[in-house]
C-alpha positions as CSV (number, residue, x, y, z in Angstrom):
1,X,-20.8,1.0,-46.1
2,X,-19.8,-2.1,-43.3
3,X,-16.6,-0.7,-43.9
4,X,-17.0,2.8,-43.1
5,X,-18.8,2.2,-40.5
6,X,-16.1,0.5,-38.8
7,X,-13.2,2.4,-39.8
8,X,-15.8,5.4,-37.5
9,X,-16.0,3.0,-34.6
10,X,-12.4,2.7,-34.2
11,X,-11.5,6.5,-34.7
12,X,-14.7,6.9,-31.7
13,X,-12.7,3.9,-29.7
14,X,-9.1,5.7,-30.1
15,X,-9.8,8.2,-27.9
16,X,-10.0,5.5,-24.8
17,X,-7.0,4.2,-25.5
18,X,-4.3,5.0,-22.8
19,X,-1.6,2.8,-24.6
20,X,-1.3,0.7,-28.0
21,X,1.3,-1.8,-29.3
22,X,1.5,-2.9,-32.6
23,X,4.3,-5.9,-33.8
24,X,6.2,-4.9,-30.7
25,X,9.5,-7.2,-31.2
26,X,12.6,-6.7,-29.2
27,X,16.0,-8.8,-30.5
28,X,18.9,-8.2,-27.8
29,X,22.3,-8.4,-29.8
30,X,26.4,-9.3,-28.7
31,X,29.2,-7.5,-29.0
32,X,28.9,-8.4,-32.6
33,X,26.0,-7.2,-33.0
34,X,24.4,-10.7,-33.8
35,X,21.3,-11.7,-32.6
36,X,21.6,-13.4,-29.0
37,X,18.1,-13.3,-27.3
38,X,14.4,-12.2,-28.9
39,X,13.1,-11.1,-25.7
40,X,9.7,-9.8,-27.1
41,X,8.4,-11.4,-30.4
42,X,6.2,-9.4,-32.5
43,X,2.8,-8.6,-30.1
44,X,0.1,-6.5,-30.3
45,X,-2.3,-5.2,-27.3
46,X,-3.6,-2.3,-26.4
47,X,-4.8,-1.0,-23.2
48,X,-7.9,1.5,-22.5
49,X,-8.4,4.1,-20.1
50,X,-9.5,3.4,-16.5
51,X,-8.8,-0.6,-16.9
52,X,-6.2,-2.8,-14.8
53,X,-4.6,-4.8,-17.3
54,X,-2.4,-7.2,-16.4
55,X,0.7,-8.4,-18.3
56,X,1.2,-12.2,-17.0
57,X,4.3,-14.7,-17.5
58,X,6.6,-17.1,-16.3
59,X,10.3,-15.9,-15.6
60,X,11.9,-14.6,-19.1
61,X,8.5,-14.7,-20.8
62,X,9.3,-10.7,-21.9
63,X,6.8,-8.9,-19.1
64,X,9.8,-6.7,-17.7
65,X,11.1,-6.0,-21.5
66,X,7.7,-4.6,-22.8
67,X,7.4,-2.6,-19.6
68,X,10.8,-1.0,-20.0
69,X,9.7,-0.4,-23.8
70,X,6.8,1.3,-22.4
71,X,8.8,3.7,-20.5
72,X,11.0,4.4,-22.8
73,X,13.8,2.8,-21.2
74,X,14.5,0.7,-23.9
75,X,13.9,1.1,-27.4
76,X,12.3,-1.8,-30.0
77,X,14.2,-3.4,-32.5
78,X,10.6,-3.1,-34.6
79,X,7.3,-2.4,-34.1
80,X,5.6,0.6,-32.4
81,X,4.2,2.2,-29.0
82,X,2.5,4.9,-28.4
83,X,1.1,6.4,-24.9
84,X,-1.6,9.1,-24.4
85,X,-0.9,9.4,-28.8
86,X,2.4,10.1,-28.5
87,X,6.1,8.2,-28.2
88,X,7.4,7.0,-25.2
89,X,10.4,8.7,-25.2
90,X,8.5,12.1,-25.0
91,X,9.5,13.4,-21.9
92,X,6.5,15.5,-21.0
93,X,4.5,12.5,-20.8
94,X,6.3,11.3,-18.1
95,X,4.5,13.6,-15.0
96,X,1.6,11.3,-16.1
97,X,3.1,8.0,-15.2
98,X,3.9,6.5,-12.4
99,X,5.9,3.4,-12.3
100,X,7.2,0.8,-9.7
101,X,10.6,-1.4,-10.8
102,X,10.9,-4.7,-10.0
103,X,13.9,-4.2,-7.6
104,X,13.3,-0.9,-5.6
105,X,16.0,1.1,-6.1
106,X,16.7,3.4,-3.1
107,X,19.2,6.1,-1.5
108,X,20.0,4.1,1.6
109,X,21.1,7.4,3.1
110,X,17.8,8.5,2.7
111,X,15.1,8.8,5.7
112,X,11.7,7.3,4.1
113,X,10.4,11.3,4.6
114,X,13.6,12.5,2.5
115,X,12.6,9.5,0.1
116,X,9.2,10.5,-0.7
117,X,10.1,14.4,-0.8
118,X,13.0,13.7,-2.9
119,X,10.7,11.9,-5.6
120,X,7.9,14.8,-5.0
121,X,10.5,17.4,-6.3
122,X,11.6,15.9,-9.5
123,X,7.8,16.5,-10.5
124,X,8.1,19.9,-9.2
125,X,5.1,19.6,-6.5
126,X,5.4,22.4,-4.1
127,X,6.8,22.0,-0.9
128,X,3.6,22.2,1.3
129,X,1.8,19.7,-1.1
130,X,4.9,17.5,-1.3
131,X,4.8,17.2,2.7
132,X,1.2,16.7,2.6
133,X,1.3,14.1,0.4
134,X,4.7,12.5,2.3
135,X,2.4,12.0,5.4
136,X,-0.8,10.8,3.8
137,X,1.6,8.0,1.8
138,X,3.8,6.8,5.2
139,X,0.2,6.7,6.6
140,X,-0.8,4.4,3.7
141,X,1.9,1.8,3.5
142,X,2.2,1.5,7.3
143,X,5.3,3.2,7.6
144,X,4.5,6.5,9.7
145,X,7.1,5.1,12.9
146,X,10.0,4.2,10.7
147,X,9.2,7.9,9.0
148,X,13.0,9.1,9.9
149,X,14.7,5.7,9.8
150,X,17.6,5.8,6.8
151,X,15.9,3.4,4.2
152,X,19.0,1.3,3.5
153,X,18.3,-0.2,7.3
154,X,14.7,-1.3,5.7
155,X,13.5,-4.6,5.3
156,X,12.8,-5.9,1.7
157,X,9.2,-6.2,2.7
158,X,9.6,-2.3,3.8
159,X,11.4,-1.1,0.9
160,X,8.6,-2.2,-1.1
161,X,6.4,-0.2,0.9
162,X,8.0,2.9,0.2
163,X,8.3,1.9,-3.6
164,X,5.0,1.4,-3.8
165,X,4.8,5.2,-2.0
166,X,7.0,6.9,-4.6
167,X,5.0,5.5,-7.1
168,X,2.2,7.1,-6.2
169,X,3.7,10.9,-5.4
170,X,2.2,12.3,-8.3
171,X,-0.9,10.7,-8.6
172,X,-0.4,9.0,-11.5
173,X,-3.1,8.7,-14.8
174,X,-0.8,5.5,-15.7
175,X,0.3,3.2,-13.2
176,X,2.4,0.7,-13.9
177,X,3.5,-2.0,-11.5
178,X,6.4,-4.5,-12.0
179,X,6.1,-7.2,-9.6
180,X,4.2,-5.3,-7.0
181,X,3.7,-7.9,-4.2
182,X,7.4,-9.0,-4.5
183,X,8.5,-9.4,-0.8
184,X,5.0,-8.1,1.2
185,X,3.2,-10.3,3.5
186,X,-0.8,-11.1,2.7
187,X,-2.0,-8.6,4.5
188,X,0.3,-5.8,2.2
189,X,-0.7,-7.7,-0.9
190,X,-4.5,-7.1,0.1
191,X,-3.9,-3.3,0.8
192,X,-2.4,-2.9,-2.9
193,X,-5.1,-4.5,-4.5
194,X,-7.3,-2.3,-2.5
195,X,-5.1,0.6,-3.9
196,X,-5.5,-0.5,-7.2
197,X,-9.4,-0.8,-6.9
198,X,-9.8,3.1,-5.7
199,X,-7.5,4.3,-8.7
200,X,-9.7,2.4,-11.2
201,X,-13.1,3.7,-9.6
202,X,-11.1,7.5,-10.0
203,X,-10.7,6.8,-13.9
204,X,-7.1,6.2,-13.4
205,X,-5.1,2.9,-15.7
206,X,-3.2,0.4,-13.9
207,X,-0.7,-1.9,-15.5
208,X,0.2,-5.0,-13.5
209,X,3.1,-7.3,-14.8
210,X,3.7,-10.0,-12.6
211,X,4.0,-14.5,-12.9
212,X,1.8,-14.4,-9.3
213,X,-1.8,-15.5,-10.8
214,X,-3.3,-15.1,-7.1
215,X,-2.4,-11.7,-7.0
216,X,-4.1,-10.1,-9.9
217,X,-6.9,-12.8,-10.4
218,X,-8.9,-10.5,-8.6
219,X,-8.3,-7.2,-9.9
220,X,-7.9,-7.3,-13.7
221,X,-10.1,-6.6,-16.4
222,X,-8.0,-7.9,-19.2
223,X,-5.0,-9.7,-18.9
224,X,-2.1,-11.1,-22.0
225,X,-0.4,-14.1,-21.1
226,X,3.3,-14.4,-22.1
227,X,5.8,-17.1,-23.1
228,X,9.1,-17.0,-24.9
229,X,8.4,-13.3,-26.2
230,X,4.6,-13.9,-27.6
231,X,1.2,-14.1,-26.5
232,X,-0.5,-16.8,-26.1
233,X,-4.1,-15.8,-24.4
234,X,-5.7,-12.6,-24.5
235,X,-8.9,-11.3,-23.2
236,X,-10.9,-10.3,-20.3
237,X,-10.3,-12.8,-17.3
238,X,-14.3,-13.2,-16.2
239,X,-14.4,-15.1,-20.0
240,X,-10.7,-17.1,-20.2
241,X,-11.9,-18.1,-16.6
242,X,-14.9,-19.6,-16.8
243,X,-15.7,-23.3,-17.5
244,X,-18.7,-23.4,-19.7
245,X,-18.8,-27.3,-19.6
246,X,-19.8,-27.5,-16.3
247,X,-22.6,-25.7,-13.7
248,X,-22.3,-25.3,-9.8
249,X,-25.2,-24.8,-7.6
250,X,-25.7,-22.9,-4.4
251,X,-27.8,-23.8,-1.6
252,X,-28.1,-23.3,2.4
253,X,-26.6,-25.8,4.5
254,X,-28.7,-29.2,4.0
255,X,-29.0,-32.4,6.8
256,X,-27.9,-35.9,5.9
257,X,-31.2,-36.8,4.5
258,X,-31.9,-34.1,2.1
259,X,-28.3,-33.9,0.5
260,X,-29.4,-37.6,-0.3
261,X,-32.9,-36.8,-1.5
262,X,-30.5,-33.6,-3.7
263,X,-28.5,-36.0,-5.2
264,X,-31.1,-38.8,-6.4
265,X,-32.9,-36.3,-8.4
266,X,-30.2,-35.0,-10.0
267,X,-28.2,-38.5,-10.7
268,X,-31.8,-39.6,-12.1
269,X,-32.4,-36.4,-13.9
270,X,-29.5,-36.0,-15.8
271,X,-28.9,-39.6,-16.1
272,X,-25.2,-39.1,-15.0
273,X,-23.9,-40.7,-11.7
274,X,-20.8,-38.0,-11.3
275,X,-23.1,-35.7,-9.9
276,X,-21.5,-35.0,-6.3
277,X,-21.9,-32.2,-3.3
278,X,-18.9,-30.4,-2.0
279,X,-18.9,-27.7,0.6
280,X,-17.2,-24.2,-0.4
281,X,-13.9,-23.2,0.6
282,X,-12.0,-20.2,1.7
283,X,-9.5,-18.3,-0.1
284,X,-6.2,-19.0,1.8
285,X,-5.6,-15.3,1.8
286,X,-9.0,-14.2,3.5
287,X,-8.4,-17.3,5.6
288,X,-5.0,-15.7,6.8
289,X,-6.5,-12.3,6.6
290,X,-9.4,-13.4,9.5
291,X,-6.5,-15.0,11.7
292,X,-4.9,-11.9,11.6
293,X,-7.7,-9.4,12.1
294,X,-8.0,-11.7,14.9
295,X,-4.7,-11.5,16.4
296,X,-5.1,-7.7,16.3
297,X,-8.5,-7.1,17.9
298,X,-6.8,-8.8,21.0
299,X,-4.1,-6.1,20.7
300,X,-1.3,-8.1,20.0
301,X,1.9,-5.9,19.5
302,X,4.2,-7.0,16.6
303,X,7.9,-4.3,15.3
304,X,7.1,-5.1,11.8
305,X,5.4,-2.7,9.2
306,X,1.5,-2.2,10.3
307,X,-1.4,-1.9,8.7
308,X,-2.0,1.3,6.9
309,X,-5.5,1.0,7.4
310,X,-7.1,4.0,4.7
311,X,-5.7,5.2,1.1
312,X,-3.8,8.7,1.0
313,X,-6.8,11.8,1.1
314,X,-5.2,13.3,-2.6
315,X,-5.8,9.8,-4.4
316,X,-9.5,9.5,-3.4
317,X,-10.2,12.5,-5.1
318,X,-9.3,14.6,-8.4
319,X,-9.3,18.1,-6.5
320,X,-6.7,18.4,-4.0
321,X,-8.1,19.3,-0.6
322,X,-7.2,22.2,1.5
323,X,-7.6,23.3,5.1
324,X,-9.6,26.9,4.4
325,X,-12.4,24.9,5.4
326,X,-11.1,25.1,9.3
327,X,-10.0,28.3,8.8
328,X,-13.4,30.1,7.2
329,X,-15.5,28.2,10.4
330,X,-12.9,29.5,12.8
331,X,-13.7,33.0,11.1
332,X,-17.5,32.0,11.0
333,X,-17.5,32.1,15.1
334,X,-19.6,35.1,16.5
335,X,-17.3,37.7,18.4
336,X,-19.0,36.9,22.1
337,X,-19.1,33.4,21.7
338,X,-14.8,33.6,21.2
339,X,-14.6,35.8,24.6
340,X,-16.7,33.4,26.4
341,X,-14.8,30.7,25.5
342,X,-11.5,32.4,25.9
343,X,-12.6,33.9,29.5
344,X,-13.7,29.9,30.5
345,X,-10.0,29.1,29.2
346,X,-8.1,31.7,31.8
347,X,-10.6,30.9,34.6
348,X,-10.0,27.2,33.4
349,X,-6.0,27.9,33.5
350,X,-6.2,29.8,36.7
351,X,-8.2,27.0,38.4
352,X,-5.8,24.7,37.4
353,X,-2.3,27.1,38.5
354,X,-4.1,27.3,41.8
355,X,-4.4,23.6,42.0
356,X,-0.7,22.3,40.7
357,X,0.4,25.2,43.0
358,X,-1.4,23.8,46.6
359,X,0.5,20.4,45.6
360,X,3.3,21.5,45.1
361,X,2.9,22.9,48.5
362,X,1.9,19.5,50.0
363,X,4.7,17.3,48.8
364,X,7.1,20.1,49.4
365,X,5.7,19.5,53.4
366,X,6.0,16.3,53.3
367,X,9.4,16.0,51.8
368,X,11.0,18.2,54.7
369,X,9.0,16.1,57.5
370,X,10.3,12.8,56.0
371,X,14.2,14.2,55.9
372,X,13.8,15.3,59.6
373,X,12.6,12.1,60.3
374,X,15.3,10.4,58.8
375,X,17.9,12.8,60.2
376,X,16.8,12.3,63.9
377,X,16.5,9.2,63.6
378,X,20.0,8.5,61.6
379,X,21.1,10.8,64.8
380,X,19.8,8.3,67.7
381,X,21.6,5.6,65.6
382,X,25.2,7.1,65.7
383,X,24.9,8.1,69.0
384,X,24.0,4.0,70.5
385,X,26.9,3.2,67.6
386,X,29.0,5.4,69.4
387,X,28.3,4.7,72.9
388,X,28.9,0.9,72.1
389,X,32.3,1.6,70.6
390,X,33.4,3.4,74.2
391,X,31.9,0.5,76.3
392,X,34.4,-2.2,73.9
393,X,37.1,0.0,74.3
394,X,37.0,-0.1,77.6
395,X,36.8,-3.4,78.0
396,X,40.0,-4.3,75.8
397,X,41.8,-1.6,78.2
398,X,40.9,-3.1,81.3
C-alpha cells in the first residue's frame, strides 16, 4: 500500500512540472567522432511551475549546454527532456518560451522599435498588439529615447536591454535567462530581478543560469549547482543557505554600558567567551542603489540608458487590456454636457484668436517705429559723414 500511495503522489505532482531531466549527459565528439569534451554528465532535475530556478556554475561547468538542450538547440548524447510533457524539439511548444542567449544577437541595421516588432511577428502577434507591446517594453528597459537609433550603434549594457525586451514579446509561460545581468549596471540588475518577481507572482517559470551568486541569491526558489558536467548541490536556497550551527540576535541600537551588561550574560550563560556584537551591514547593491536614487532626486542629467521605472501593462496581467474603456465613457457623456463643453472650447478659441491677433498688432507697431528710427537716424549720420568729407577735401585743394 506505501507504494501505491506514492506512485499517486507523483502522478498528482506531474502535472506541476514545467520541465524534467532525467540522466541528461552530453559527450561533444571530433572530427573522428571520438569523444573530446563531456560537457554535461548524466543529471537529473526537474523544475515546477511558477518557480525561479536557477542553474549555477563556474565557466564550463555545462549551464549554457543544458540550456541549449532545453531548447532544443542541441540534442543529448543520452538521457531525456521533456517540457510542458512533450520533446523539446516540438516546435509548437516554442510560442510558450521565451529565452535570452548569452551573447545578444542583434540586426545592427535594426532601430530598437524594428527590433522588437520584428521578434513580435515571428509569433504572429498582430500588428496593433505588437506596437503596443513595442512601447510598453522600450518603456521598461529604459530605452524609449534611443527608440529609432540602429541597434548596432548600442552599448553592450544597451543591447542587453533590448535582449532582455525581445525576450519578453510574447509573454512567455517559460523564461529562460542565460546570463541575464551580463553587461548592466546595478541599477539594471535590480529592475530584472524585479521583473522576474512580477512573472512568478503571475504563475509564470523563470529559469536563471548564470556563475553571478549576488544576482540570483535573492530571487530563486531552487537552485543546482554545476561543476565539470554534474551536480553537486541541489535544493531550495533558504535551506543550503542557512547555518544551523550558529544563532544571530536582533536588537535596537544599545549605549556603551548595556552592550557590556548584553555580553556578560551571554559569555556567563553559555559559558563561551566568543560571544561578540557586530552592527548590520548594507548590501553593496542597495548601498549603490540609495547613492543613486540620490543623485536623481537632485535631477542630475546623465546620456546613458535610464531607469525604466514600471513593468510593461501586458505582463502584469493574464488578459490583455484594451482602450474601449475610454471609448464607452466618452459614449457615456450626456448630449448637453458635450455642447457645453464644445461651445466653452470655440468661445475659449475665439478668446484666444482675438488675443494672439491684438499682439500681433502690437509688435507689428513697434517693429515699423524702431526701423524709422533707425532709418532717420542712419540718415543724420551719412549726412555729418558727408559734410566732413567736403570740408577735407577742401582743405587738401586749398
Amino acid at each position: 500500500m506505501p507504494e501505491v500511495n506514492m506512485q499517486n503522489m507523483m502522478l498528482e505532482g506531474e502535472t506541476d512540472i514545467v520541465l524534467e531531466a532525467v540522466g541528461l549527459t552530453k559527450i561533444f565528439r571530433d572530427f573522428w567522432n571520438r569523444p573530446k569534451a563531456k560537457a554535461v554528465n548524466d543529471i537529473d532535475f526537474n523544475i515546477k511551475k511558477g518557480e525561479v530556478f536557477g542553474i549555477l556554475g563556474p565557466n564550463g561547468s555545462g549551464k549554457s549546454t543544458t540550456i541549449k538542450m532545453i531548447l532544443g538547440l542541441l540534442y543529448p548524447t543520452s538521457g531525456t527532456i521533456s517540457i510542458f510533457g512533450t520533446s523539446p524539439a516540438n516546435v509548437k511548444i516554442k510560442k510558450r518560451i521565451g529565452y535570452l542567449p548569452e551573447e545578444t544577437y542583434l540586426y545592427k541595421y535594426l532601430t530598437a522599435l524594428e527590433t522588437l516588432d520584428f521578434f513580435g511577428s515571428l509569433f504572429n502577434i498582430p500588428a496593433m498588439e505588437r506596437k503596443k507591446r513595442c512601447s510598453q517594453l522600450l518603456e521598461m528597459v529604459g530605452l524609449t529615447h534611443a527608440a529609432h537609433r540602429p541597434v548596432g550603434e548600442f552599448s553592450k549594457g544597451m543591447a542587453r536591454r533590448i535582449g532582455i525586451a525581445q525576450a519578453m514579446i510574447n509573454d512567455p509561460e517559460l523564461l529562460i535567462l542565460d546570463e541575464p545581468t551580463s553587461g548592466l549596471d546595478p541599477i539594471g540588475c535590480r529592475e530584472i530581478k524585479d521583473l522576474i518577481t512580477l512573472l512568478k507572482s503571475r504563475g509564470k517559470t523563470v529559469v536563471i543560469c548564470s556563475h553571478l551568486l549576488s544576482d540570483v541569491e535573492s530571487i530563486c526558489d531552487r537552485v543546482i549547482i554545476m561543476y565539470g558536467g554534474k551536480i553537486r548541490a541541489v535544493g531550495a536556497l533558504s535551506e543550503l543557505l542557512t547555518v544551523t550551527d550558529v544563532n544571530t540576535f536582533s536588537a535596537p541600537a544599545l549605549s556603551v554600558k548595556q552592550t557590556a551588561e548584553v555580553l556578560a550574560i551571554l559569555r556567563e550563560y553559555l559559558k563561551n567567551p566568543a560571544v561578540r556584537v557586530d552592527h548590520p551591514k548594507k548590501s553593496l547593491e542597495n548601498f549603490f542603489l540609495e547613492v543613486i536614487e540620490q543623485a536623481k532626486d537632485e535631477q542630475l542629467e546623465t546620456s546613458g540608458a535610464s531607469s525604466g521605472g514600471k513593468i510593461a501593462e501586458y505582463l502584469k496581467d493574464n488578459k490583455t487590456t484594451s482602450d474601449s474603456s475610454g471609448i464607452l465613457a466618452e459614449l457615456s457623456i450626456p448630449e448637453k454636457t458635450k455642447a457645453s463643453s464644445d461651445d466653452t472650447v470655440d468661445l475659449l478659441n475665439n478668446e484666444q484668436i482675438q488675443i494672439d491677433k491684438s499682439l500681433n498688432e502690437l509688435i507689428e507697431t513697434e517693429i515699423n517705429n524702431s526701423l524709422e528710427d533707425e532709418s532717420a537716424e542712419e540718415k543724420n549720420n551719412d549726412d555729418i559723414n558727408l559734410k566732413q568729407v567736403d570740408e577735407k577735401l577742401k582743405d587738401l585743394l586749398k
